[in-house]
MDTraj code that builds the backbone (N, CA, C; nanometers):
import mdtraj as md
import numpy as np

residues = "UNK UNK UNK UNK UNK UNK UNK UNK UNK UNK UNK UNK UNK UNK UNK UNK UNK UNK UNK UNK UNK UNK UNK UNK UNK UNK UNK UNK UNK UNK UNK UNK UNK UNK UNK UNK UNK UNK UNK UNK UNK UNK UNK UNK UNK UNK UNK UNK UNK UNK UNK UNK UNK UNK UNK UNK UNK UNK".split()
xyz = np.array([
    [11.4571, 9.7623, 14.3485],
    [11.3356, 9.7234, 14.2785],
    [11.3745, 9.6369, 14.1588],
    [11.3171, 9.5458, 14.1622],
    [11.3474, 9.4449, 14.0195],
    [11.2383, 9.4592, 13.9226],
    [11.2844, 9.4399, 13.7903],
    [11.1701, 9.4440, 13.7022],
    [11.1576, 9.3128, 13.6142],
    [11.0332, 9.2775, 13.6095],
    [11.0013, 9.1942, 13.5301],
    [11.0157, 9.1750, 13.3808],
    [11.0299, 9.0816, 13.3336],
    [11.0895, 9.1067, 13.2372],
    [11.0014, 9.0668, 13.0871],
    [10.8354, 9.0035, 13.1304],
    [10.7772, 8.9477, 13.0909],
    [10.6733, 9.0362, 13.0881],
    [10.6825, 9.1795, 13.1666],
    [10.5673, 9.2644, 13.1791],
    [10.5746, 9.3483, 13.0290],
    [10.4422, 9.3609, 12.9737],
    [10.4574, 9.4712, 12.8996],
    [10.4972, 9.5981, 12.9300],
    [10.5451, 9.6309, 12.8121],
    [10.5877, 9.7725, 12.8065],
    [10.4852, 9.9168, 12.7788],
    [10.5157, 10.0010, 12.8439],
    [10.3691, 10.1034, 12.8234],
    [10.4736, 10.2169, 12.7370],
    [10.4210, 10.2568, 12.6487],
    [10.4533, 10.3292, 12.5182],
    [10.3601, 10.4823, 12.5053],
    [10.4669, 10.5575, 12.5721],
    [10.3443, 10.6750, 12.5603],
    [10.3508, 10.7538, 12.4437],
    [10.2248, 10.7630, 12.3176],
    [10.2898, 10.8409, 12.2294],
    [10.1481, 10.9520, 12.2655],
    [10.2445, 11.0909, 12.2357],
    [10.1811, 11.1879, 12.2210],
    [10.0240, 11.2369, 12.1277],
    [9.9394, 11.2654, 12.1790],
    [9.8405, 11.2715, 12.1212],
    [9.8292, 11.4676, 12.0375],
    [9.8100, 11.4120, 11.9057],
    [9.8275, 11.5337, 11.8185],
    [9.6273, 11.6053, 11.7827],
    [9.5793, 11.7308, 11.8320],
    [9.4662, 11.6925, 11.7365],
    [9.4139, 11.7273, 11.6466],
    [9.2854, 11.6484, 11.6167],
    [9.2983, 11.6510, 11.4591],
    [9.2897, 11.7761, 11.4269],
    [9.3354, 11.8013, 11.2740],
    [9.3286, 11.9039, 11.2193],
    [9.2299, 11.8924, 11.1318],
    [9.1367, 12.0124, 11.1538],
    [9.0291, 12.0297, 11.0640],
    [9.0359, 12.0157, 10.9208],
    [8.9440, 11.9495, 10.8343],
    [8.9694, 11.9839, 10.6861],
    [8.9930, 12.0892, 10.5871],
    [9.0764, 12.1010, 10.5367],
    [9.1147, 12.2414, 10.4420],
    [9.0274, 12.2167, 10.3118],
    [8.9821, 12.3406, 10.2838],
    [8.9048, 12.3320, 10.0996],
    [8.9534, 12.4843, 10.0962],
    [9.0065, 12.4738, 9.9366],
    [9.0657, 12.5792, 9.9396],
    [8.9306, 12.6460, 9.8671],
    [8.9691, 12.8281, 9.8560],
    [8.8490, 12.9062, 9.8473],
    [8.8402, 12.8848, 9.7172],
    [8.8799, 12.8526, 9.6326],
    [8.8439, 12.8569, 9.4773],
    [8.7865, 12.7282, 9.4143],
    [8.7814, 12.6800, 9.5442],
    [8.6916, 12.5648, 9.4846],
    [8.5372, 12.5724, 9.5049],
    [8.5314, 12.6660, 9.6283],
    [8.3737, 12.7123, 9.6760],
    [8.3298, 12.8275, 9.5903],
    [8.4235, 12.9022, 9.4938],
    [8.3829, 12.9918, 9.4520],
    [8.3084, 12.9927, 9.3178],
    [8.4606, 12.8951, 9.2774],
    [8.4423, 12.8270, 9.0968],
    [8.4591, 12.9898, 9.0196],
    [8.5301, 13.0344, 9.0554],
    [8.5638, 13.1749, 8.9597],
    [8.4760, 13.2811, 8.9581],
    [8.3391, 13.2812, 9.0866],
    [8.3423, 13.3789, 9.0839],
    [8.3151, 13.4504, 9.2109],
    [8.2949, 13.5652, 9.2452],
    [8.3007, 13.6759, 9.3477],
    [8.2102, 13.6098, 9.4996],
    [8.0815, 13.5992, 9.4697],
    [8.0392, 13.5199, 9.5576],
    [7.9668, 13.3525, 9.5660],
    [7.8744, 13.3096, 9.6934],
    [7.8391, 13.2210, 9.6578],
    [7.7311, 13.1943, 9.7496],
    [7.6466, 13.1077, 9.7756],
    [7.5390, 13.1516, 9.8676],
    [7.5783, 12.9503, 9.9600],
    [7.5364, 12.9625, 10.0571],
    [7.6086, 12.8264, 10.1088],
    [7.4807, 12.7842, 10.2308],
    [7.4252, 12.6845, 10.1916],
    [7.3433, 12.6886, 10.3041],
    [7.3509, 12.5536, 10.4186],
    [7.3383, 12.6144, 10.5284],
    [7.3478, 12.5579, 10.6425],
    [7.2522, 12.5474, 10.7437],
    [7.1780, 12.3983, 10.6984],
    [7.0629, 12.3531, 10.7803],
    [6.9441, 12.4587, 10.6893],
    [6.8994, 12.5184, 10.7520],
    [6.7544, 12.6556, 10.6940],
    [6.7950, 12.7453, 10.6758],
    [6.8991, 12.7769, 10.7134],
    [6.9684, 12.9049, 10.7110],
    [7.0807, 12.9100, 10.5895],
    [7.0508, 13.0828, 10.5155],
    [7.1289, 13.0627, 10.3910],
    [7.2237, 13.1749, 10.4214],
    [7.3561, 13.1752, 10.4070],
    [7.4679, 13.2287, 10.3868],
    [7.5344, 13.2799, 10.2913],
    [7.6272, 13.3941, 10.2684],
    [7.6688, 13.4560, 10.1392],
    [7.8370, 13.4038, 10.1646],
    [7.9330, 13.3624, 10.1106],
    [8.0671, 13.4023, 10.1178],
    [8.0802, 13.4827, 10.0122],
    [8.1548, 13.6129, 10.0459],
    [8.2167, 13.7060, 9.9081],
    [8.3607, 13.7830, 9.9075],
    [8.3946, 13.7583, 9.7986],
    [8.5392, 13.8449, 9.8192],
    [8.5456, 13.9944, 9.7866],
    [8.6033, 14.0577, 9.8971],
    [8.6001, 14.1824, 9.8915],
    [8.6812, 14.2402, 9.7884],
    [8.6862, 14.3574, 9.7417],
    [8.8307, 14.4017, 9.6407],
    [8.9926, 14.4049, 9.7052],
    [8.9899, 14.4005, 9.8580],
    [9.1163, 14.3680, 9.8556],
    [9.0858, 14.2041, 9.9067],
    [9.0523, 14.1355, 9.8282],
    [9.0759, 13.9289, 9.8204],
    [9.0736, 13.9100, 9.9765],
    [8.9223, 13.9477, 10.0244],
    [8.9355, 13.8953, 10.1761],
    [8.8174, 13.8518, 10.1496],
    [8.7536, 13.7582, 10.2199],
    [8.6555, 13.6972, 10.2118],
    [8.5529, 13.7611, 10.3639],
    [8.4134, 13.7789, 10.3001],
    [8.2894, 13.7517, 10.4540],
    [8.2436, 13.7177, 10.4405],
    [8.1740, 13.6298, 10.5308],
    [8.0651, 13.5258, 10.5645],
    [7.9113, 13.6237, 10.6574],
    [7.8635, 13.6400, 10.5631],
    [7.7223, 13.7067, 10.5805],
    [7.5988, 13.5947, 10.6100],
    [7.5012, 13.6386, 10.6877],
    [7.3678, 13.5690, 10.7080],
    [7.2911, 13.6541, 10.6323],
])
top = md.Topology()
chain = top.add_chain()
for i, resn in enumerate(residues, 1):
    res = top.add_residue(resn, chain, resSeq=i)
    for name in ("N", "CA", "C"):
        top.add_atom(name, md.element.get_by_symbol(name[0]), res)
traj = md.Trajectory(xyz[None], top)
């Protein structure tokens, strides 16, 4: 088989995907315990528990 030498070359690069955006929690909190976050009509609580875990309540 001969190859041309004028043909392009096909370059496979691996497709990575995207990685979602990070916000870290203290920026949604602003120092304190909870926060109410609303999405579309619907309103949401994030709060940190006493051992620093966070829930997402409706």
């Amino acid at each position: 088989m001969q190859t041309n030498p004028t043909a392009p070359t096909l370059v496979v690069v691996p497709v990575q995907p995207e990685l979602p955006p990070r916000v870290d929690s203290s920026q949604l909190l602003r120092g304190r315990r909870t926060v109410e976050i609303e999405h579309g009509e619907q309103t949401y609580t994030l709060r940190v528990t006493k051992d620093n875990k966070l829930i997402l309540t409706k």
